[in-house]
C-alpha positions as CSV (number, residue, x, y, z in Angstrom):
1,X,76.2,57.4,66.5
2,X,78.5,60.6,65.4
3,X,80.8,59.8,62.8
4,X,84.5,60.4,64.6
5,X,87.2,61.7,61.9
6,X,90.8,62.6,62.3
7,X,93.3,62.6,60.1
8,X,96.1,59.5,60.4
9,X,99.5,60.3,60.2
10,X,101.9,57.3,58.4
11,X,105.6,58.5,58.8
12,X,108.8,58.2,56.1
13,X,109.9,54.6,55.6
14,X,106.9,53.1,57.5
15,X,105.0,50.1,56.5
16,X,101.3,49.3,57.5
17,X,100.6,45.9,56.3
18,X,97.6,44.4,55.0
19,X,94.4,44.3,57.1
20,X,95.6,46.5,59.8
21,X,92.9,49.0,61.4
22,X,94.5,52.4,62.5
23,X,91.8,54.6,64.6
24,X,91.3,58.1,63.5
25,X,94.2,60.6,64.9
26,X,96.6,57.7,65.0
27,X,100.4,58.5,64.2
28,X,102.2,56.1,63.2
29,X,106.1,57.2,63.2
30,X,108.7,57.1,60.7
31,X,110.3,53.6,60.0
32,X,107.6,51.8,62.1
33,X,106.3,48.5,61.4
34,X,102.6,47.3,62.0
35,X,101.6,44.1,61.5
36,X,99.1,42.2,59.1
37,X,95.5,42.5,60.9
38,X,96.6,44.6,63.5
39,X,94.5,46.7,65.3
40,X,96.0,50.0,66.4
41,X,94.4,52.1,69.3
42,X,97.7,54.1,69.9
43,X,100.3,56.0,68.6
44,X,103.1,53.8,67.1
45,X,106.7,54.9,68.2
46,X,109.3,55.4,65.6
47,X,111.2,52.6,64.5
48,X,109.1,49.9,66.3
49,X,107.4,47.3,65.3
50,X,104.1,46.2,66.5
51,X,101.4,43.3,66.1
52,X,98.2,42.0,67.3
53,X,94.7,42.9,68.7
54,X,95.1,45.3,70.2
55,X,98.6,46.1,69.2
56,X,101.4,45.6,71.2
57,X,105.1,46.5,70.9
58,X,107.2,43.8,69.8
59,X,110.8,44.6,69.3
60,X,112.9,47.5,68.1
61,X,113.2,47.7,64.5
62,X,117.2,47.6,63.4
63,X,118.2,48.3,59.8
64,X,121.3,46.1,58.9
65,X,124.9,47.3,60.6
């Protein structure tokens, strides 16, 4: 099999946490949360957080009032 390559974009104030598989050409936006073990397939809005296998939006992520 071909290796497959693309560069994966990890926006300002994000946070991938431990474990988590993102696919090549993956964008994760800026603020966005992904979950421990996660395994990311698509592009991750900004400001969301998501979780799982394969990942799936959980809530909108607020920063205190």
């Amino acid at each position: 099999m071909r290796l497959i390559h693309a560069p994966i974009g990890v926006g300002d104030q994000a946070w991938v946490c431990a474990g988590a598989f993102i696919a090549p050409g993956i964008e994760v936006g800026s603020g966005a949360v992904v979950g421990a073990r996660s395994v990311v397939t698509r592009n991750v809005e900004p400001w969301t957080i998501v979780a799982g296998n394969p990942a799936r939006f959980i809530k909108q992520r607020v920063l205190g009032d």
